[in-house]
N, C-alpha and C positions, 0 to 999 in steps of 0.2 A: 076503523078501517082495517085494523091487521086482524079483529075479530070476521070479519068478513073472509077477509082472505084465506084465512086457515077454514072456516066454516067452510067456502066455498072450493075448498084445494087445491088452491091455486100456488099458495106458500106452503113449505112445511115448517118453515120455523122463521122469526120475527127478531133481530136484535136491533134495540137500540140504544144508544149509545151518544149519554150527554157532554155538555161543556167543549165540544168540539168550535174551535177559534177559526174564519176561515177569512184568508185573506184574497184577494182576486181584483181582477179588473174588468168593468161593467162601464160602457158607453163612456171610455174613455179614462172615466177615472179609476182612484187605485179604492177599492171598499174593504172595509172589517165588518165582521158578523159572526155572531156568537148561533151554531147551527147546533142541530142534532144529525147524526148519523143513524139511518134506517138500513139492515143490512137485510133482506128478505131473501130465503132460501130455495128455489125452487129447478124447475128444468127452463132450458132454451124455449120449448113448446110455450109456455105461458109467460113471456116476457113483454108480448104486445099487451097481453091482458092487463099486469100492471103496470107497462107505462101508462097508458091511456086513464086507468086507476090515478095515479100521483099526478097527475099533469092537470087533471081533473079538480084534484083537492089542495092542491098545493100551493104558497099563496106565490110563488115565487112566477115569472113571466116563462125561464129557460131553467127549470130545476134538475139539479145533476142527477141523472136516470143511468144509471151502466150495467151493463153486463160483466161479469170476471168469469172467463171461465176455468171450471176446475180441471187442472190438469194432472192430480194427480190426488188423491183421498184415502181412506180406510173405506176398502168393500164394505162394510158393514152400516156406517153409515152413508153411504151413498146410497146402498139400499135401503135404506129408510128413509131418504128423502125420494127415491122413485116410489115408494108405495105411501106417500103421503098424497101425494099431486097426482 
């Protein structure tokens, strides 16, 4: 999937990020689950593109899909994630 992404330019860079613990409450009850972290790098512009990607492949019913925006980076690479994507 992140080989796609990047092929297709929709990412410019892929991190993930194991052993992530997460606790939460789901139809009531309290759940633990042992997740990974996907942090995928790209513009606002292709955000639909990979939710509808993860939502797709994911095994989870409501899998946490977010946007961060960056408020504030080194020019240098910001522009290289604009001319990735």
């Amino acid at each position: 999937m992140v080989d796609s992404l990047l092929n297709g330019q929709i990412i410019a860079c892929a991190q993930i990020v194991t052993g992530v613990e997460s606790f939460y409450r789901w139809r009531g009850q309290i759940e633990q689950a042992n997740e990974v972290l996907l942090i995928l790098k790209t513009t606002q512009i292709h955000f639909k593109a990979i939710e509808t990607r993860l939502k797709a492949l994911h095994s989870y019913e409501t899998p946490e899909i977010l946007a961060v925006p960056i408020v504030d980076g080194a020019n240098d690479y910001l522009k290289w994630i604009d001319e990735q994507v």
